[in-house]
C-alpha positions in Angstrom: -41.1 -11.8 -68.9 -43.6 -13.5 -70.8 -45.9 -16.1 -70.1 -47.4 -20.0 -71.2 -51.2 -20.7 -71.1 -53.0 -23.5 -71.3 -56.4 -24.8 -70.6 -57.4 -28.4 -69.3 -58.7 -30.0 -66.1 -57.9 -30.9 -62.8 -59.5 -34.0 -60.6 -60.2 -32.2 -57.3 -60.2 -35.7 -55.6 -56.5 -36.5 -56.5 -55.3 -35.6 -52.7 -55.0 -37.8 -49.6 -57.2 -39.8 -48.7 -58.0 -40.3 -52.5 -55.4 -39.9 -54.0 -51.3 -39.2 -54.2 -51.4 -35.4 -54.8 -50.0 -32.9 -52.0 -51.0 -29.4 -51.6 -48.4 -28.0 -53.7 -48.3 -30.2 -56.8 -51.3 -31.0 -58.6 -52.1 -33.4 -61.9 -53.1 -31.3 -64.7 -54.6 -32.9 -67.1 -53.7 -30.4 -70.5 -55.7 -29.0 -73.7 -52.2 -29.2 -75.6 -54.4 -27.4 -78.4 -54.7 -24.0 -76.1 -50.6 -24.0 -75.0 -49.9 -20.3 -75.5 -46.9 -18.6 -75.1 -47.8 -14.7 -74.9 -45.2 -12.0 -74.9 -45.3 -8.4 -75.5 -49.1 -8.8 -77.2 -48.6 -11.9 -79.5 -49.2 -15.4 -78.8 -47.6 -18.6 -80.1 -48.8 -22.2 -79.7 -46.5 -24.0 -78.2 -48.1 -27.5 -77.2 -45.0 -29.1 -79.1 -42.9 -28.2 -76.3 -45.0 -29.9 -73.7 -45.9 -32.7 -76.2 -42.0 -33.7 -77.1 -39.7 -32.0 -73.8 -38.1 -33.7 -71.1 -35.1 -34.6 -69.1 -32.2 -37.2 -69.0 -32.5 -38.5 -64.8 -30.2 -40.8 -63.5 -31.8 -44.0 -63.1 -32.5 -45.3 -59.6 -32.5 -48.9 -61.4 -29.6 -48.9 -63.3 -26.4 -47.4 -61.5 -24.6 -45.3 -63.9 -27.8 -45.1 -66.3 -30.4 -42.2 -67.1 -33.8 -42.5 -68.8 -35.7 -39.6 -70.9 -38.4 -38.6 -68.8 -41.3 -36.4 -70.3 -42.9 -33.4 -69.5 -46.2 -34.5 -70.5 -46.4 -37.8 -68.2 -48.4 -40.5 -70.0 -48.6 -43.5 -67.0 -52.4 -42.9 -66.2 -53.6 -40.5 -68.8 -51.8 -37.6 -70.7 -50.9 -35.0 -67.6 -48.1 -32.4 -66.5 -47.3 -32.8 -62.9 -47.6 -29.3 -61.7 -45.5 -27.6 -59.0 -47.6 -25.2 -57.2 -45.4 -21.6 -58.0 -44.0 -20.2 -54.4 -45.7 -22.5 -52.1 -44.0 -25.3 -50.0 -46.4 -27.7 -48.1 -45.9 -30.6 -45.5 -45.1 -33.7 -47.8 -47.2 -37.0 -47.4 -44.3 -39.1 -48.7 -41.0 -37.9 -48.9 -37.5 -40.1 -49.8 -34.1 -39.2 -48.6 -32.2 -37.7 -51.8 -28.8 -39.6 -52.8 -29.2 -38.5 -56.4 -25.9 -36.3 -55.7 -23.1 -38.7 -56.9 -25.6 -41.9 -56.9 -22.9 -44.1 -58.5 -19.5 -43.9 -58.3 -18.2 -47.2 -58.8 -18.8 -48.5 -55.4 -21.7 -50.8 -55.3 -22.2 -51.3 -51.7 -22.7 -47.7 -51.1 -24.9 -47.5 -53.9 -27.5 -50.6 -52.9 -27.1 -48.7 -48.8 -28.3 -45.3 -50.8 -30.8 -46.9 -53.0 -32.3 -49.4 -50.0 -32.7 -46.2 -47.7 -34.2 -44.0 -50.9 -37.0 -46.7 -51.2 -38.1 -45.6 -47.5 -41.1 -43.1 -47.5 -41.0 -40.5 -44.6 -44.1 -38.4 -44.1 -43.7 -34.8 -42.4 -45.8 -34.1 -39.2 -49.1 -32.5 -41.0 -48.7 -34.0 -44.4 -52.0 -35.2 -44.4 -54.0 -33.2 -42.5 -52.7 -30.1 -44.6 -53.5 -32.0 -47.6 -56.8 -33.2 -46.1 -58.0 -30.1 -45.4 -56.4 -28.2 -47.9 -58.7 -30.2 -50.8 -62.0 -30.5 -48.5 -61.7 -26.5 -48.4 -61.7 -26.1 -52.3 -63.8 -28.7 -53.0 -66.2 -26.5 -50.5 -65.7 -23.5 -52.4 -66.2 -24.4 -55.8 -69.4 -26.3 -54.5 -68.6 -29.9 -54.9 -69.8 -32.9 -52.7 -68.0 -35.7 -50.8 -66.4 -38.5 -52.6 -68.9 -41.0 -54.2 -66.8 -44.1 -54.8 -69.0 -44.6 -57.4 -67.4 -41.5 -59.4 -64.3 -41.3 -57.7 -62.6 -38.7 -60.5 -64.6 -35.2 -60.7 -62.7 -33.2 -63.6 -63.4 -29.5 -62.9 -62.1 -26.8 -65.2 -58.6 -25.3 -65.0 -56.3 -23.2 -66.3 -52.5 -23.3 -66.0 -50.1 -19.9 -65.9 -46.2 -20.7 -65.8 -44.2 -17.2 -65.9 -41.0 -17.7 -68.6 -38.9 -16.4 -71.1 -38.2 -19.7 -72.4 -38.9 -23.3 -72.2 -35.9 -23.7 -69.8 -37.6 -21.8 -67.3 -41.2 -23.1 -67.8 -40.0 -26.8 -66.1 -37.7 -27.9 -63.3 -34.7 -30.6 -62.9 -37.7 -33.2 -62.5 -39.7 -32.5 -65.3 -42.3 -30.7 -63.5 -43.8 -27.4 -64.6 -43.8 -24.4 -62.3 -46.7 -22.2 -62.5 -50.1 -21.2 -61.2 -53.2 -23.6 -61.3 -57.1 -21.8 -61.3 -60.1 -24.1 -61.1 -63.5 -22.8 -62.3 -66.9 -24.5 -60.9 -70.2 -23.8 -60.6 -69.5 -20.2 -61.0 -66.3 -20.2 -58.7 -62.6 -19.5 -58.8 -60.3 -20.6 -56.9 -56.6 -19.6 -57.2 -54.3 -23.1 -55.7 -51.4 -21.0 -54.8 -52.8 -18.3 -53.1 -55.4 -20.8 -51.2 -52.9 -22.3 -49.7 -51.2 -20.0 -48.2 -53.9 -17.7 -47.1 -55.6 -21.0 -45.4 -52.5 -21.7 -43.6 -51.4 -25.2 -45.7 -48.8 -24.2 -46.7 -45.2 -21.7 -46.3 -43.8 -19.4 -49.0 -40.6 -21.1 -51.2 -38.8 -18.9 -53.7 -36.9 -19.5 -56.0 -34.8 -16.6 -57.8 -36.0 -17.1 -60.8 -39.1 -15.7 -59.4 -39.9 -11.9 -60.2 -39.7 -9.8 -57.0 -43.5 -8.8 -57.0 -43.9 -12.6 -57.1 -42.2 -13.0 -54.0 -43.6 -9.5 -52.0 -47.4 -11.0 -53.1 -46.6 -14.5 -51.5 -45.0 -13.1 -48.6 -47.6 -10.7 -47.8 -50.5 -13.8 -48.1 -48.3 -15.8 -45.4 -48.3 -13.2 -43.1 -52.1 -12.8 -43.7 -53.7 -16.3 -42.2 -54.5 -15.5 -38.6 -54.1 -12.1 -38.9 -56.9 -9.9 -36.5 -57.1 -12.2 -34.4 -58.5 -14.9 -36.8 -57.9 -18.4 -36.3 -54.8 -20.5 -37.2 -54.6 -23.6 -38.6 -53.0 -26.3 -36.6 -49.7 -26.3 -39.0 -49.2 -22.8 -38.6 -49.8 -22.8 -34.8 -47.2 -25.6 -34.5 -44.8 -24.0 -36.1 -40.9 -23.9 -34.4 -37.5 -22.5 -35.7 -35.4 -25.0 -33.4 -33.7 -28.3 -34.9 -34.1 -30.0 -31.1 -37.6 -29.7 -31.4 -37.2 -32.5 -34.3 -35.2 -35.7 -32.9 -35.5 -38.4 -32.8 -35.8 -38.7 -36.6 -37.6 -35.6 -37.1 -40.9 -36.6 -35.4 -42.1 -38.1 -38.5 -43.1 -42.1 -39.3 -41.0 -43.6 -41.8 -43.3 -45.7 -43.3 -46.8 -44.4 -45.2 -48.3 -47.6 -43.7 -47.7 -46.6 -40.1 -50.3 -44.6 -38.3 -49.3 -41.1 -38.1 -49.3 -38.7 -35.7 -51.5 -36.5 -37.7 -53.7 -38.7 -38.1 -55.4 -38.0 -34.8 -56.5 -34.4 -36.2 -57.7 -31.5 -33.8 -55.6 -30.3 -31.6 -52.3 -31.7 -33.0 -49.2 -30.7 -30.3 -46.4 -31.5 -32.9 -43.9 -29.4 -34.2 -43.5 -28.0 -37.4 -40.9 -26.5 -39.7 -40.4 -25.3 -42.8 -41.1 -28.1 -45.5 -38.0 -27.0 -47.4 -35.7 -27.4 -44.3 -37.2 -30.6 -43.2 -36.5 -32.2 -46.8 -32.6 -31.9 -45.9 -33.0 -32.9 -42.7 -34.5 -36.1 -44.0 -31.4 -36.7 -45.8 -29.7 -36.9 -42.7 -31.9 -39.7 -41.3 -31.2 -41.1 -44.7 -27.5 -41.1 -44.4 -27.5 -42.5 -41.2 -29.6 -45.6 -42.0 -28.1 -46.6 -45.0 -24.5 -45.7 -44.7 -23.9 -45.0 -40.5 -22.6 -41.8 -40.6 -22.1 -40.9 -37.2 -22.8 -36.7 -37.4 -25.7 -35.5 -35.6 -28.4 -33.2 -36.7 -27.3 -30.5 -35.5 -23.7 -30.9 -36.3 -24.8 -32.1 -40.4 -27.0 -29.0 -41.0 -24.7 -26.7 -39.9 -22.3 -28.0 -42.5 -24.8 -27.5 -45.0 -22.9 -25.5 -47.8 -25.3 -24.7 -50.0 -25.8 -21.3 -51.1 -29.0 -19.1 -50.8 -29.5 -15.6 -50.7 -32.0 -13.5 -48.5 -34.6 -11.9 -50.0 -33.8 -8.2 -48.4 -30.4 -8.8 -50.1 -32.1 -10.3 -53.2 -34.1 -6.9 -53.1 -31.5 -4.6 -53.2 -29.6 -7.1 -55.8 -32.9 -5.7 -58.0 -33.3 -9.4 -58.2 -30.1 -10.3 -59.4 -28.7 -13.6 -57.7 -25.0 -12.8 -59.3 -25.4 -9.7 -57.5 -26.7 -10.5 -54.1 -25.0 -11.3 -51.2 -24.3 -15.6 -50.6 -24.8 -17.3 -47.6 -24.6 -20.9 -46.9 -27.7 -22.8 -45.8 -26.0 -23.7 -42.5 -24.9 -20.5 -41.4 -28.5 -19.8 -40.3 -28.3 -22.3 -38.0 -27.4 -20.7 -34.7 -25.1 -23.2 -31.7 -27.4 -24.2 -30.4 -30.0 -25.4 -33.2 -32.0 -22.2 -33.5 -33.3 -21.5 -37.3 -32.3 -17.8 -38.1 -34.7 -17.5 -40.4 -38.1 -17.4 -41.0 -40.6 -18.9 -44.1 -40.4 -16.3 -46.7 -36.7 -14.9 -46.2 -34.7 -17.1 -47.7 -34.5 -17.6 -51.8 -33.0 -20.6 -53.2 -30.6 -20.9 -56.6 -32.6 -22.0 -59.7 -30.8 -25.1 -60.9 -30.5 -24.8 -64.9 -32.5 -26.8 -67.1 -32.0 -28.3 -70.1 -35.0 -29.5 -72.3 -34.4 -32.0 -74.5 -36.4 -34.4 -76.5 -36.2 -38.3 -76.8 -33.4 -38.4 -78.5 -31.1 -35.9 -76.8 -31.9 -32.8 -79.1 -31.7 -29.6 -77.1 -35.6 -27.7 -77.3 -35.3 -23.8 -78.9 -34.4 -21.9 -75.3 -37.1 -19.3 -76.3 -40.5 -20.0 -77.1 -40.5 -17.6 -80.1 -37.9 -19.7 -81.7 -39.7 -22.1 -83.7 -39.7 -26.0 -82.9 -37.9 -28.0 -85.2 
């Protein structure tokens, strides 16, 4: 497997309270010029690619309609929005997901899915993660508190994204996956691995991910606290048991309303999996906007999606044709236990399809050259 490179810089005030950034995505702000792919010892610019790639998404406007968005997002300044590679954090702002089958002809469905899609739900340590997360690096790479006077401070960066081909260098939302290292008054500091090790965050694998990837990540989790050393409140908090999270999964549904997080130190709440709270959300979702009558328990446990363990995906050689399926709600025992932990489950890559404005399918390898 090869690899992209590319050199820019990264406002280390873009989180909560500042900004709209979460622990594991970040705003990258790209030197297009530096976008390398390397592979077996030679290296090809490939800023094109970012420059002219993107995605047909349905339209949450227009039923029935998609719009081209772009890799390289220009609302605000030229940046790639950056999903931090095999991390999952507590979200600050989350919407139910309806994008399955958004329109299909009946339009009263469709204005109860897209009402209930324009509520923000914000998981229990969203913002204190995030808070912390970004006072910790900012402490590391030797960086003040926020003057409002200079309220963006651009520090060095550098952006890795593992691929083959440009299909596997973004995801179904037109983010790029990869690792982000900032460089500051003589310091590094490695997002990613940060995260976890500080206890912000829980390891998310895809299987598109390498093995090593995942053994690394998994191995960082199980680090934080380890000898006795302190854990963060998240990680503390942390439960496997769907009762622990009605009514309405202990979260506000509003990012107006004062959270519980908000009162910081020693936070009681619960906390699951990031990953596993997102589809939960959907449930509150659902039930808002269209009354379905299931419970939690009873809608996760129909969950039919497949994933694969990672000590099957292991012996699979990291082969998802190969590895033994499960569906997402067969780890959910009777009687709401999770019967799994952060770090054992992997989850399908959905393919990609890079395109440019006009519909034009990118090269699927970077060696091929751009039109």
């Amino acid at each position: 497997m090869g690899f992209v490179e590319i050199a820019g810089k990264v406002d280390v005030f873009q989180y909560w309270p500042n900004g709209a950034s979460d622990v594991d995505t970040v705003r990258f702000i790209p030197d297009l010029a530096t976008a390398e792919y390397v592979h077996g010892g030679g290296r090809v610019n490939v800023g094109a690619f970012f420059e002219r790639g993107g995605t047909f998404q349905p339209d949450d406007n227009n039923p029935g309609e998609v719009r081209f968005k772009g890799i390289l997002r220009k609302a605000g300044g030229m940046s790639l929005s950056v999903r931090l590679q095999g991390i999952d954090a507590p979200e600050t702002h989350y919407s139910p997901n309806f994008r399955e089958g958004m329109f299909d002809g009946d339009y009263s469905a469709w204005i109860a899915k897209h009402v209930s899609r324009q509520k923000s739900h914000r998981q229990p340590y969203g913002k204190l993660c995030t808070d912390l997360f970004a006072n910790g690096l900012r402490k590391k790479l030797g960086i003040g508190a926020f003057d409002p006077a200079t309220p963006e401070v651009l520090v060095n960066a550098k952006l890795r994204i593992m691929a083959d081909g440009i299909d596997g260098a973004a995801d179904v939302f037109g983010r790029v996956v990869g690792y982000v290292s900032l460089s500051q008054n003589g310091n590094e500091l490695l997002l990613n691995d940060f995260a976890l090790s500080e206890g912000f965050a829980f390891c998310s694998f895809y299987g598109s991910m390498a093995i090593e990837e995942m053994k690394r990540f998994a191995e960082l989790f199980s680090s934080h606290g380890a000898d006795g050393a302190p854990k963060s409140n998240l990680r503390r908090n942390v439960s496997f048991h769907l009762r622990d999270f009605e009514p309405e999964l202990w979260t506000t549904k509003s990012m107006r309303d004062t959270d519980r997080d908000d009162n910081g130190g020693d936070f009681p709440s619960k906390c699951f999996d990031p990953k596993l709270f997102r589809r939960c959300v959907d449930w509150v979702g659902r039930k808002d906007a269209l009354d379905e009558p299931a419970n939690l328990l009873d809608y996760m446990r129909s969950n039919d999606e497949e994933i694969v363990l990672l000590s099957d995906f292991i012996a699979a050689n990291g082969d998802w044709t190969k590895s033994r399926k499960l569906a997402m709600g067969a780890l959910i025992g009777p009687d709401g236990s999770v019967r799994y932990k952060p770090g054992e489950v992997i989850f399908e890559s959905r393919a990609v399809e890079i395109v440019d404005a006009q519909g034009v399918p990118l090269p699927s390898s970077f060696l091929t050259p751009f039109p």
